[in-house]
C-alpha positions in Angstrom: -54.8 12.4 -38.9 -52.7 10.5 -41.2 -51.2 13.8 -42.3 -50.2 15.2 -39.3 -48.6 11.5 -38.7 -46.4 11.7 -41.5 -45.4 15.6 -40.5 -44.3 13.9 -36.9 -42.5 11.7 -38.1 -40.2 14.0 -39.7 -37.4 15.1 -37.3 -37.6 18.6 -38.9 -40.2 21.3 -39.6 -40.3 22.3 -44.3 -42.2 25.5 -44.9 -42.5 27.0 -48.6 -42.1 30.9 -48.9 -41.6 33.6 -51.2 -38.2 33.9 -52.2 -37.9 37.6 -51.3 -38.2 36.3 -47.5 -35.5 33.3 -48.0 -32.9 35.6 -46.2 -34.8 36.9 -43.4 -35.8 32.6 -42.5 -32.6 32.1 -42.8 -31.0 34.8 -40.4 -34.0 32.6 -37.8 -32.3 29.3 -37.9 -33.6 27.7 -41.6 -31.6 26.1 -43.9 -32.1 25.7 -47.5 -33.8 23.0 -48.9 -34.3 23.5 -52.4 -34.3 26.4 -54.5 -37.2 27.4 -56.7 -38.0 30.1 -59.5 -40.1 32.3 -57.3 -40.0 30.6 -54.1 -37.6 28.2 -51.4 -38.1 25.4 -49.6 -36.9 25.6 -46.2 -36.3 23.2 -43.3 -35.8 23.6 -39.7 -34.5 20.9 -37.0 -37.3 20.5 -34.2 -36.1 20.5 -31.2 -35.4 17.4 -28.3 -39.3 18.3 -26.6 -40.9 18.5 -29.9 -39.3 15.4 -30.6 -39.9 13.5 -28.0 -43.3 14.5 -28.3 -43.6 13.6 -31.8 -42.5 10.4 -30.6 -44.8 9.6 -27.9 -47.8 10.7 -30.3 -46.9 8.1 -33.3 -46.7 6.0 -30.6 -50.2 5.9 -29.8 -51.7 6.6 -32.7 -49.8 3.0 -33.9 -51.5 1.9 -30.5 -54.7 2.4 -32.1 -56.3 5.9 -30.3 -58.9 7.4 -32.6 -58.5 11.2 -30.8 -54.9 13.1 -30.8 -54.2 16.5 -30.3 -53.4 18.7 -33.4 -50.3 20.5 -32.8 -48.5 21.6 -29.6 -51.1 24.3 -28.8 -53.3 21.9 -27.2 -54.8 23.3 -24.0 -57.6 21.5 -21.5 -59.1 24.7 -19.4 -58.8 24.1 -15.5 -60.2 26.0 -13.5 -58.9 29.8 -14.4 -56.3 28.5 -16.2 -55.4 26.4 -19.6 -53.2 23.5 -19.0 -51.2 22.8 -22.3 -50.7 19.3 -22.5 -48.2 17.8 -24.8 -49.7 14.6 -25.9 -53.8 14.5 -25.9 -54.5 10.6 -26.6 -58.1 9.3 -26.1 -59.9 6.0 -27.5 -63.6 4.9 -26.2 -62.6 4.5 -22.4 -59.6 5.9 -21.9 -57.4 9.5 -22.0 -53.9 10.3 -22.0 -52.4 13.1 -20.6 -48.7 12.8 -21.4 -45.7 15.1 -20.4 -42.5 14.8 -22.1 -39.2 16.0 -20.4 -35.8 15.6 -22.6 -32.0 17.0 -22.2 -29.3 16.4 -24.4 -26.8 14.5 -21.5 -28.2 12.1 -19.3 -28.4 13.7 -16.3 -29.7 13.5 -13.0 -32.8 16.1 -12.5 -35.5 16.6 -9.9 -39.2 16.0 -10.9 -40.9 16.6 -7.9 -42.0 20.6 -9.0 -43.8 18.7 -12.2 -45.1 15.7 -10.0 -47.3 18.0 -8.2 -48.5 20.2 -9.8 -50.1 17.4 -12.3 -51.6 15.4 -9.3 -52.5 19.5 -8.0 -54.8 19.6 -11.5 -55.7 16.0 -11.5 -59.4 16.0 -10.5 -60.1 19.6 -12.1 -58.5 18.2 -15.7 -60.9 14.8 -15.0 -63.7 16.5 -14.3 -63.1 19.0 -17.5 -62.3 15.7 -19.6 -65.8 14.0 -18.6 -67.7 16.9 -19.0 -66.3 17.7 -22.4 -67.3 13.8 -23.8 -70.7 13.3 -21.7 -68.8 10.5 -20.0 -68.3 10.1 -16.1 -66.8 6.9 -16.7 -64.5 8.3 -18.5 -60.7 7.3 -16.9 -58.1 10.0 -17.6 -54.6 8.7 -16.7 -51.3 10.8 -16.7 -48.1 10.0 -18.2 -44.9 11.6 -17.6 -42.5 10.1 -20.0 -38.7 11.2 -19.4 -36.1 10.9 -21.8 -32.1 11.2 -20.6 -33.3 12.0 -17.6 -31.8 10.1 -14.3 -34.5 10.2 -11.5 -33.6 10.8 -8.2 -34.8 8.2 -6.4 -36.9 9.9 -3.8 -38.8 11.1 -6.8 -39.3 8.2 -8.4 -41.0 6.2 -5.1 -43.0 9.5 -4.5 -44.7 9.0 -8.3 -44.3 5.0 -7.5 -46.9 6.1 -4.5 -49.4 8.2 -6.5 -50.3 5.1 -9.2 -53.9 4.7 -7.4 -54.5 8.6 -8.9 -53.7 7.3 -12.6 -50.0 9.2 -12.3 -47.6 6.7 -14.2 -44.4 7.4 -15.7 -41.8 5.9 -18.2 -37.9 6.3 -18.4 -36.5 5.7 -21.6 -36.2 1.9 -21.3 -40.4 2.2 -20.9 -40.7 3.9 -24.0 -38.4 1.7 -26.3 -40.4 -1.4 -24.8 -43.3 -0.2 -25.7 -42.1 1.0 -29.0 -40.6 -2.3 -30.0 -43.9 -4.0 -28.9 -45.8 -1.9 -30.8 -43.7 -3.0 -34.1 -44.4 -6.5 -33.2 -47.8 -7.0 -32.6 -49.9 -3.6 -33.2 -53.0 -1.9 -31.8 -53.0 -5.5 -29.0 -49.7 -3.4 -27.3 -52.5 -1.4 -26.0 -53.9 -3.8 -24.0 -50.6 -5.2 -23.1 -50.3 -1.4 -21.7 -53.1 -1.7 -19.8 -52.7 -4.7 -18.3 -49.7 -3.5 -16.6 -51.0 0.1 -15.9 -54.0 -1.0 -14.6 -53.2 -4.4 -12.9 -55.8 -5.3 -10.2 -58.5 -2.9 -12.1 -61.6 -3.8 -13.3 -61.4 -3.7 -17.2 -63.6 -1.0 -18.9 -62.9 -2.8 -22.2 -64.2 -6.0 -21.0 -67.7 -6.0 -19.8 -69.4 -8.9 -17.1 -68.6 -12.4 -18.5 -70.9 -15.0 -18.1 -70.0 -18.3 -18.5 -72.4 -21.5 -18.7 -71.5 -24.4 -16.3 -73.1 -27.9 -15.2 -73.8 -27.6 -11.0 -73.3 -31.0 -9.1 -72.6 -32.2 -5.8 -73.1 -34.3 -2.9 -75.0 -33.5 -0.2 -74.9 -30.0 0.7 -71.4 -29.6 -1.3 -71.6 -28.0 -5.3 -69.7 -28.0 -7.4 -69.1 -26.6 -10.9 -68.0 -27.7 -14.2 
């Protein structure tokens, strides 16, 4: 895991071929790196969705999730299909599906197409999820994280209105908070996540309290201390 961290956090893709190819990598979009005796060093920009991506996934590894998806050929199999996710992020209670949408100008765009057909898949992607990991109690959430994107703001109530199906989103405002948080005070920005995700839920990472108190009263009134 730690090495595919440290390849995300580069902002551009280095391969090592055989010298004999340098020109046909090249003609593809590569740029010389360095120059070796029998071979090259090449390097590629990734592009604003990988990056974003890339972003999102340090993200939560520094949050503390002990399961990530490999690469960005991560699929979940629904039904017929396989839904590629972009960001697979899992620890003991909880998974992540996260979609990343980017442009280069902030601009307004519509949503709504992506909206559905996530909450279309929900319970199929759950139920694939649980059954994969044994684990009915298993809560998947979805994330659609937008970057330089200006919601319109029938979209944005319309996802506001779907938060009891685990849809949740972040602008880019979102994503830097959380970032900056995580800088601060670590793997606890999870829970800080989840307190605000899943306000008003019972917590799967804190099991019944009990709590030892002296009964008194009066009469038929108690009272406890």
């Amino acid at each position: 895991v730690k090495k595919i961290a440290k390849d995300r956090t580069k902002k551009y893709h280095e391969i090592k071929i055989h010298k004999a190819d340098k020109e046909k990598y090249l003609d593809q979009g590569w740029t010389l790196k360095k120059d070796l005796i029998n071979s090259c060093i090449l390097q590629k920009d990734k592009d604003l969705d990988e990056l974003l991506e890339d972003e999102l996934w340090i993200l939560f590894y520094e949050m503390g999730f002990t399961e990530l998806n490999k690469d960005r050929n991560f699929k979940i199999q629904v039904g017929s299909i396989k839904k590629q996710i972009d960001v697979f992020a899992k620890d003991y209670n909880n998974v992540f599906l996260i979609e990343c949408k980017s442009q280069i100008e902030n601009e307004v765009k519509s949503l709504r197409k992506d909206i559905h057909e996530w909450l279309n898949l929900r319970k199929e992607l759950e139920k694939s999820i649980q059954a994969e990991y044994k684990n009915k109690e298993l809560r998947v959430s979805i994330l659609l994280v937008t970057k330089n994107i200006i919601w319109i703001e029938e979209d944005e109530k319309f996802a506001i209105s779907n938060r009891e199906l685990r849809f949740y989103f972040w602008k880019d405002s979102d994503l830097e908070a959380f970032k900056n948080l995580t800088q601060q005070i670590g793997q606890a920005s999870k829970y800080q996540m989840y307190s605000l995700l899943f306000q008003g839920k019972k917590s799967l990472e804190v099991g019944d309290i009990e709590v030892p108190a002296i009964c008194g009263g009066i009469g038929k009134k108690k009272y406890y201390c």
